[in-house]
N, C-alpha and C positions, 0 to 999 in steps of 0.2 A: 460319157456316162450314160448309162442305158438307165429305165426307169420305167417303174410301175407304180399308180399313187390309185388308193384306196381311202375308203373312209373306215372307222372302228367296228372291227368287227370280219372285214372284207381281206386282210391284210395287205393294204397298201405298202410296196416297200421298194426301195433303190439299189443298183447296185452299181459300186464302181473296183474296179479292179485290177490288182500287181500282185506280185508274191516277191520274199526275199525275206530269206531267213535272220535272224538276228540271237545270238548267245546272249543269254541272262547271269549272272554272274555277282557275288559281292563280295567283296574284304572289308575284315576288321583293321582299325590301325589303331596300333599296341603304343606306338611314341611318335613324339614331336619333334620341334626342331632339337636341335644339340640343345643338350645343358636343360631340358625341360621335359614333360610327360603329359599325358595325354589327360592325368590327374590335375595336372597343377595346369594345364593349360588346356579346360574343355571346349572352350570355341576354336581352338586350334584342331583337336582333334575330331570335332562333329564336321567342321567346315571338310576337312580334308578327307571325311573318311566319305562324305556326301559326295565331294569330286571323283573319287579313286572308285567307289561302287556304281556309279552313276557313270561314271568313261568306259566301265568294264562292260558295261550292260551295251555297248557301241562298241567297243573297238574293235572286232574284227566284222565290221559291216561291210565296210567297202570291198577285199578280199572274197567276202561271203556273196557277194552279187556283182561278177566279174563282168555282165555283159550291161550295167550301167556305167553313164558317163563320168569321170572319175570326178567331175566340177560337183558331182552330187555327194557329198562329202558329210561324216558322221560327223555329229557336234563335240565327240571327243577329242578330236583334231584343235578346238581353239580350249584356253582355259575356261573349266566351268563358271559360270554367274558364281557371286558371292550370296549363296541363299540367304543370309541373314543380313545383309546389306540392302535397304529399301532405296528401290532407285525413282527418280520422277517420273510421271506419266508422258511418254512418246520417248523415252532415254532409250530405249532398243533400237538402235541403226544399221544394224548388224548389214554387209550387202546381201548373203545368203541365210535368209531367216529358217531356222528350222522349222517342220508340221507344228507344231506346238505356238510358235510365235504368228506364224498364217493362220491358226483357226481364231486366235486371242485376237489379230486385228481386225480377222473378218465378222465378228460380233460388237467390236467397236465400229466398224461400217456398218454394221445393221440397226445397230441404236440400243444395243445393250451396254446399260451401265451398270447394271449388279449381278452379281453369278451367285448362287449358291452352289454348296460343298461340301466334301468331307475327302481329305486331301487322299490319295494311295497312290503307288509308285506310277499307275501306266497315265496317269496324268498331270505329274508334277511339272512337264514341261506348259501345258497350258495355263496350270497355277501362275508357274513363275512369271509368263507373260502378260498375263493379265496386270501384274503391275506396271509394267511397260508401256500396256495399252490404259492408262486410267482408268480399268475396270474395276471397281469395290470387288472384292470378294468376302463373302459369309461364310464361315466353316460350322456346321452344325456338328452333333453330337452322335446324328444315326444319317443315314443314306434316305432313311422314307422322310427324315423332317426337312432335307434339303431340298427333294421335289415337292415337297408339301408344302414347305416355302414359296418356292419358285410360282406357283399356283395361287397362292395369295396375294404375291405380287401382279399377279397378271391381274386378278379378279380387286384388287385395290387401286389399282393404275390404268389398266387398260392395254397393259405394253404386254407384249412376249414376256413370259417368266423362263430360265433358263438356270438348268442346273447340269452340276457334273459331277461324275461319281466314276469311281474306278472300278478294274474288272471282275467278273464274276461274280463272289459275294457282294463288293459294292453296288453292282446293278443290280441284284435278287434286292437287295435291300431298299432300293431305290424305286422300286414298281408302283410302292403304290401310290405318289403322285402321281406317278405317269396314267395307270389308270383310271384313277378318278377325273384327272385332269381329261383325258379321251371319253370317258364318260358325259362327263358335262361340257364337251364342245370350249375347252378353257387353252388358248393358245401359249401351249409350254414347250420348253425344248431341251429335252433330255440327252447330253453328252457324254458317252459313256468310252473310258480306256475301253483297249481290247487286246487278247495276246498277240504275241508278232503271228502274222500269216504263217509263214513256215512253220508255226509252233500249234498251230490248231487243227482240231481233233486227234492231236496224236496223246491225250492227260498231261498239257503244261501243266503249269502253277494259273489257279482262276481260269480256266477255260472251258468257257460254252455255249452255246451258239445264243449268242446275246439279240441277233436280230430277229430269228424266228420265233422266239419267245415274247420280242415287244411289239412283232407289226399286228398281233391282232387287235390289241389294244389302242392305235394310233392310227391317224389319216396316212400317215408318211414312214419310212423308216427306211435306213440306210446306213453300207458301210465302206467308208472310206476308203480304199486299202490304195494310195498314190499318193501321195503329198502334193503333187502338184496340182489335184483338183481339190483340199482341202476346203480352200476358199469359196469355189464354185458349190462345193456340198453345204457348206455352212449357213449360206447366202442362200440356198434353196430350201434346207431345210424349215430359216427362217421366215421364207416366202409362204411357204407350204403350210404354217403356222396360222399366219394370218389368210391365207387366199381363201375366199369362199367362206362356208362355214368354219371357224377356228377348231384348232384341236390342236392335241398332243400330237409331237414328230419325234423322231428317235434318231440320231447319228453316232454311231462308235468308229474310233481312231486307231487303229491296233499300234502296239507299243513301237514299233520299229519304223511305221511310217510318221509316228509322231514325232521323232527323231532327224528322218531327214533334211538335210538343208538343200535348199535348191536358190539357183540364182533366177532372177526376176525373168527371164527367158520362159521359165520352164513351168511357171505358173498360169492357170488357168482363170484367167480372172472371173468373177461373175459375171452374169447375164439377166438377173432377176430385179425386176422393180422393187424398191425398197417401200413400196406404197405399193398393196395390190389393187386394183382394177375393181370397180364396185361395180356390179351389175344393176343395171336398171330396168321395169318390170314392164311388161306387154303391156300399150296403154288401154289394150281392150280389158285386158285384167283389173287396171287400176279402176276404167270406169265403173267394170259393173260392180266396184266394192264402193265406189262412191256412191253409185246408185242406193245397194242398198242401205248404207250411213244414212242417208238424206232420207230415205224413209221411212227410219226406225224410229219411233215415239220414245223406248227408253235403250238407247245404245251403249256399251262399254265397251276401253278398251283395256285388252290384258298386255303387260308389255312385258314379254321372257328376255332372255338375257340378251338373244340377239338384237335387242334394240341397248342394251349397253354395249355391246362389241362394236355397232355402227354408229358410237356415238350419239345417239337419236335423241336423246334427253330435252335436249331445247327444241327441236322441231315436233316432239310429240305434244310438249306444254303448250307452245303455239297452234298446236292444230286442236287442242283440246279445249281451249278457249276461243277458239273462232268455231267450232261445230258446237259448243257446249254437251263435251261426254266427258263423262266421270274415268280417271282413268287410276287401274290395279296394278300395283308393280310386282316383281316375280321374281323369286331366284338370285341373279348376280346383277337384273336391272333394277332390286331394290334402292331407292334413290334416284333414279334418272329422272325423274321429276320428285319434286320435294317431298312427305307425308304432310307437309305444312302448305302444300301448292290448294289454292281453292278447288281447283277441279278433283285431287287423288283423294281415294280411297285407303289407300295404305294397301298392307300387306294382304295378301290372299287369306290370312288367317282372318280381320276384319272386314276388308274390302269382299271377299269371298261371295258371300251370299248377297250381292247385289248379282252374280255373273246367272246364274237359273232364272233370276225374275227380270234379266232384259229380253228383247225380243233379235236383238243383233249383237254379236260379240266380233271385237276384231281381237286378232291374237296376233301381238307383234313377238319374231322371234323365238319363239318355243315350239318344241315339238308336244305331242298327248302324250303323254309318260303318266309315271304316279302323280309325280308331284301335280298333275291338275286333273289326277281322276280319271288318265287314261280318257278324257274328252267329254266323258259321261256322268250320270247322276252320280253324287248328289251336285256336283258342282255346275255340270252344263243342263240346260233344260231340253225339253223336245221341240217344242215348237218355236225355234229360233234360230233365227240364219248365224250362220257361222262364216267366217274371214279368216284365211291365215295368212301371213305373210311371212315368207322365208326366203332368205337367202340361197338356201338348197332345195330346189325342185323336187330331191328323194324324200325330201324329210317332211312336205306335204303330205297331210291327211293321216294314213297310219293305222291308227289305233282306232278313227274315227271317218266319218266322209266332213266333207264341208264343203261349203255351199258356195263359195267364191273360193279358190286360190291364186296367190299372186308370187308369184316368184321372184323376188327381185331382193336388197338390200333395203333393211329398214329404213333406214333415215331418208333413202332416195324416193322410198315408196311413199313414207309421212308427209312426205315434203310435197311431192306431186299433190297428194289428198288436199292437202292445205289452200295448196295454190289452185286448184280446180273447185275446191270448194264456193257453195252461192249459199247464201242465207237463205236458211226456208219458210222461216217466219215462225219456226215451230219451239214453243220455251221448253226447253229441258230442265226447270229451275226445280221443278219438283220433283221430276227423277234423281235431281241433285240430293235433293233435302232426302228423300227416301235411302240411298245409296248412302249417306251419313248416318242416317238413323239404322241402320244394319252393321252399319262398321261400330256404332258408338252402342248397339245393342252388344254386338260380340265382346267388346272391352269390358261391357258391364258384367258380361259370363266371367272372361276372368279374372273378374277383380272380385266375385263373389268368391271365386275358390278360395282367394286368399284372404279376404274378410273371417271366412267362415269358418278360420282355421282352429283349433282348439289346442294345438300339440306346445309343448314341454319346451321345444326349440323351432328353429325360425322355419318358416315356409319358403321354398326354393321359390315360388312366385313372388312373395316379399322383397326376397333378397334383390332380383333380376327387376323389381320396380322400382326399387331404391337408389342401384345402379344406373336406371333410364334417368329418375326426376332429378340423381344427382349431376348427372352430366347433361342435365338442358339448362339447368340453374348454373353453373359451371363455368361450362364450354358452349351452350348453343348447337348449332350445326354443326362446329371445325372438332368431329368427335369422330371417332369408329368402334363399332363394337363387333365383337366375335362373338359366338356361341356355338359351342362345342358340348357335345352327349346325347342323350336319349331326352330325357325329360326334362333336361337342365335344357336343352337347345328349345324344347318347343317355352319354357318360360320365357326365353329371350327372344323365340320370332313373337311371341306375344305384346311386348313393353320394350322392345329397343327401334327407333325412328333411326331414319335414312333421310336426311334432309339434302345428300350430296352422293352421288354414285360413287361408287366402290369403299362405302362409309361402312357396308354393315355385311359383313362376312361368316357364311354359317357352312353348316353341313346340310345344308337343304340340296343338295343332287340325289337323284332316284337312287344310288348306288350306297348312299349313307355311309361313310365311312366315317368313322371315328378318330378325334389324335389331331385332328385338322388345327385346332385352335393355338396353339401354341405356336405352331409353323408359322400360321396363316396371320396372328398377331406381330410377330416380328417382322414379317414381310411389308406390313402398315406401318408399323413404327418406322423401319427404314424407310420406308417410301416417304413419309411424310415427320420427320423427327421431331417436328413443334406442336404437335396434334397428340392430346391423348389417344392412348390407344386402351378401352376395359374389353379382358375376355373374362366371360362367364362359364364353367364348365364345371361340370361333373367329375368327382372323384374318379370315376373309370377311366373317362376317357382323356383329362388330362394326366394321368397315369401313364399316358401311350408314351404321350412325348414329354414329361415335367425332368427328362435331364436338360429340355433345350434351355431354362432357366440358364445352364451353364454359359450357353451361346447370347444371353439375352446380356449377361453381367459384361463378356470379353468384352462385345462390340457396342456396350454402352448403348443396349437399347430399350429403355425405362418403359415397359408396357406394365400394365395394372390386374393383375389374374387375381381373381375369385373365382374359388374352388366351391360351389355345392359340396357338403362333405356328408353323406348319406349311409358310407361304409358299405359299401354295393354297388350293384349294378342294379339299380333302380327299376326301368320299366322290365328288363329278364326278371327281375323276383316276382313282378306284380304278372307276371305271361306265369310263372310257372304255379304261383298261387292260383289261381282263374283255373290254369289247364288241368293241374296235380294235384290241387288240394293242399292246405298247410300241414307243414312240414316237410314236403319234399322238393327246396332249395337245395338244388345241386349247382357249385361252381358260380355262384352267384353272389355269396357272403367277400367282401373284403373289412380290412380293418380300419380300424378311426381313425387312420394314419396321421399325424400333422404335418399335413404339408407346408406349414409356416417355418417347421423345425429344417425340414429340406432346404427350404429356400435359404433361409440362413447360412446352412451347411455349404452354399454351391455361392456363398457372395452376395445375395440379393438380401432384401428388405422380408421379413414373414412378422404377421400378426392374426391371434388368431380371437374370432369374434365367437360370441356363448348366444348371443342378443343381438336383436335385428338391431336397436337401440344404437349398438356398438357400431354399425359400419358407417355408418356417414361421418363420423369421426375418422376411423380408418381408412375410410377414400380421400380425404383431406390430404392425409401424412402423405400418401399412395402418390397423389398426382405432385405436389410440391417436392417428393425425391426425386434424385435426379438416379437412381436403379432401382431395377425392378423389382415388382412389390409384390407375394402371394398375399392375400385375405382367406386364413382357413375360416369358412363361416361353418358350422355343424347344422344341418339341415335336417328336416323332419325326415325319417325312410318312411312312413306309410304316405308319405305324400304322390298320385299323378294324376297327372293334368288329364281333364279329360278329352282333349285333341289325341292321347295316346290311345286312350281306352276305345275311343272313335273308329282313329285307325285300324288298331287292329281287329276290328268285326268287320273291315270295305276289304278283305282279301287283295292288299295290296302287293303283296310277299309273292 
């Protein structure tokens, strides 16, 4: 396998390679056995018509590639799997396992234990192995909630998120997890069918060039086309995933090699660590970031996600209270140390305004993007040394210069700081108390908005506080919250606490993508099935995904969605009111739809609230069912926070 790996942007991408063509083909079957019909006996007839279309789509394979070895043999040669018969996890023993049954075990050796999906013909065979292989599988409703999924589970777990989706329109449909997920540095793995070799670029059925469309997006990307290195793609893709800075990888399977059976001979086994390699930082680099720690009168630290990728969580808390600095969480590291830990700050949204009035910032894990200002005012000050620590050398400085870098793996780098650390005698107790009094000034900002409110129906900040105080009275820590939309998302980075990593799941990536919540909720509920799970979202943008409800009822996974119901697109009305003048809302009105009535309609639980009064009653019912709940609450429309209004005057766009 020849190979070339990139980071997002650069098109990193693999390639492995065979050709052999394969006929596509299907019949209908009109009757059953004697004395019966396909009417009177429709398991009879699905079973057999799934054998007879599915042997057709193989059987002249061997014939079609005369100059492989005949032992390499189409899977129509033995009787099909009974699709509707559920078999135990490891019941596949087959001696010649087909592509399909090699990629399902080589994710079971990787450490993948849930797949997301949305089933189409050029990967039925990995579906059907996944049973085989004790792999859960998820079937969603669209191709983008599957990777959006998968993403959720990475960013609530910590693990590879992995999804699969079939060709063509299924991968178009499937991007924009994959994007967002390369965007935000989120270790996913996107497995996508592909047409049989032979059959590309000539206008099969779904064919298009599936990898040059997703390597710009991705660290990795690659296509299959052997069966016999299926394995070794698999295992690398999932390397490629985690090694280094994390990201989205890409592998598609074309239809015909996912078919072959090969015997154990002719397999190419892996070679990749199933733990990659952590790199550890020049200690000339560590000292002089110790140095200047140990100097600094009012030091903080910002910790981005790469210090939740590395784990860092309990070596930051520990070195935070042996240097005494106040430390900021960020992004997907929301929670790696508590909001309830003595030393945190909480979120950037209150923690925030301690980071201009230190004299040294260490920034674990993030790069300068929007999300912190691009490095500069209002958030960074000038006269203050800066620290970055990154696992990726490229991804040093940027947007910004800074004053120490250190290259290496957060937690290896924390952890050095710790242990190198000498007491300097210097109290930081009042830098403490100041960096609290800025965070407990900011909550006081919005808690005035929604004090002050005067309107007719409830205030989206009301709503999203209610949600917070009822799930600490509750549940305590063992909670997760999502937040999904414009204006809906910034009331919940406002008022939802992270007392535990991968607790609290938003659309906070520079790339802002909407729709995330509903994915990214059911990715937590699987991950953690005894744990509430409340998303909070905007009529918009759970509009993206509110069929996945359907997927939430199948697989009995009881999440708790309240819906903001605003009948708009909230912060666009208040951009085009500002820009245009009232009256000229274009594309921006939706209706007062009741999404409690949906919910109903798709199986789940809907109540819908008039009064703020009304919802902690309705969370009650919410968390004691055992399926999922909408709460339509009806929310003020002239209401926005003013973190929006903020926003968009810092030309962050």
């Amino acid at each position: 396998m020849s190979s070339t790996r990139g980071s997002p942007g650069n098109g990193g991408h693999s390639s492995i390679s065979s050709h052999g063509p394969i006929s596509m083909h299907s019949r209908r079957v009109n009757t059953g056995p004697a004395g019966s019909s396909s009417a009177a006996n429709p398991n009879w007839a699905a079973r057999t018509t799934l054998r007879l279309s599915m042997g057709a789509l193989y059987r002249t394979h061997v014939r079609q590639w005369p100059n492989r070895p005949l032992r390499r043999r189409p899977i129509h040669s033995r009787p099909m799997p009974d699709a509707l018969t559920a078999r135990a996890p490891g019941a596949f023993a087959e001696t010649n396992p087909h592509g399909g049954a090699l990629l399902a075990r080589a994710l079971r050796d990787g450490g993948v234990s849930t797949l997301f999906t949305l089933p189409g013909g050029h990967i039925l065979l990995l579906l059907d192995a996944c049973a085989d292989e004790g792999i859960r599988v998820i079937d969603t409703r669209h191709e983008g909630a599957a990777t959006l999924a998968a993403e959720g589970w990475a960013l609530a777990t910590g693990e590879t998120g992995v999804a699969a989706v079939t060709a063509g329109p299924g991968f178009a449909n499937g991007l924009i997890g994959l994007i967002d997920a390369g965007a935000w540095s989120v270790p996913l793995l996107m497995i996508a069918g592909r047409t049989a070799v032979s059959k590309q670029g000539r206008g099969a059925v779904m064919d298009i060039d599936q990898r040059a469309i997703a390597s710009p997006a991705v660290k990795w990307a690659a296509s299959c086309t052997e069966a016999g290195r299926i394995p070794s793609a698999a295992a690398e893709a999932l390397h490629q995933a985690r090694a280094g800075c994390p990201g989205a990888v890409y592998l598609d399977v074309p239809w015909d090699v996912m078919g072959v059976e090969l015997p154990p001979p002719d397999v190419v086994e892996p070679g990749f660590p199933k733990t990659p390699p952590r790199p550890a930082a020049d200690p000339a680099s560590v000292g002089a970031a110790l140095a200047a720690l140990q100097g600094a009168q009012r030091p903080v630290i910002v910790a981005g996600s790469g210090a939740f990728w590395s784990d860092a969580g309990e070596d930051i808390a520990r070195f935070a209270e042996k240097a005494s600095i106040p430390v900021i969480t960020a992004s997907a590291a929301r929670g790696v140390i508590p909001d309830s830990h003595p030393w945190s700050l909480g979120s950037l949204v209150h923690g925030g305004p301690a980071i201009p009035a230190s004299d040294c910032v260490l920034v674990l894990g993030s790069a300068f993007n929007a999300n912190v200002m691009f490095g500069g005012a209002p958030l960074f000050g000038v006269d203050q040394t800066v620290i970055q620590v990154d696992i990726s050398p490229e991804r040093i400085g940027g947007n910004r210069d800074v004053d120490v870098a250190v290259a290496g793996d957060v937690q290896l780098v924390v952890r050095d700081l710790r242990q190198a650390w000498r007491t300097d005698g210097v109290s930081r107790t009042a830098w403490l108390e100041q960096g609290r009094a800025y965070a407990a000034a900011s909550l006081a900002f919005w808690d005035q908005q929604v004090d002050g409110h005067q309107g007719n129906v409830a205030h989206p900040g009301a709503v999203a506080r209610e949600i917070a105080a009822f799930a600490r009275e509750r549940c305590g820590s063992a909670v997760t919250f999502v937040a999904d939309g414009g204006d809906a998302l910034s009331w919940g980075l406002a008022y939802f606490y992270a007392d535990r990593p991968g607790h609290l799941l938003t659309t906070t990536t520079a790339l802002g993508t909407l729709g995330v919540g509903v994915p990214f909720a059911l990715a937590a509920k699987a991950a953690r099935p005894t744990e509430p799970v409340f998303l909070f979202a905007g009529d918009g943008s759970f509009g993206l995904t509110a069929m996945e409800i359907d997927t939430a009822v199948r697989h009995k996974l009881p999440i708790v969605i309240v819906v903001s119901n605003n009948a708009g697109w909230g912060d666009v009305r208040h951009e085009q009111d500002a820009f245009f003048g009232p009256g000229r809302r274009v594309a921006s009105e939706l209706l007062p739809t009741r999404y409690d009535k949906l919910a109903e309609a798709l199986g789940a639980r809907g109540e819908h609230v008039e009064r703020l009064e009304e919802l902690r009653p309705a969370l009650d019912r919410a968390v004691e069912s055992d399926v999922c709940t909408v709460i339509d609450v009806a929310t003020d429309p002239s209401v926005l926070s003013e973190l929006l209004r903020m926003v968009a005057t810092m030309g962050l766009m």
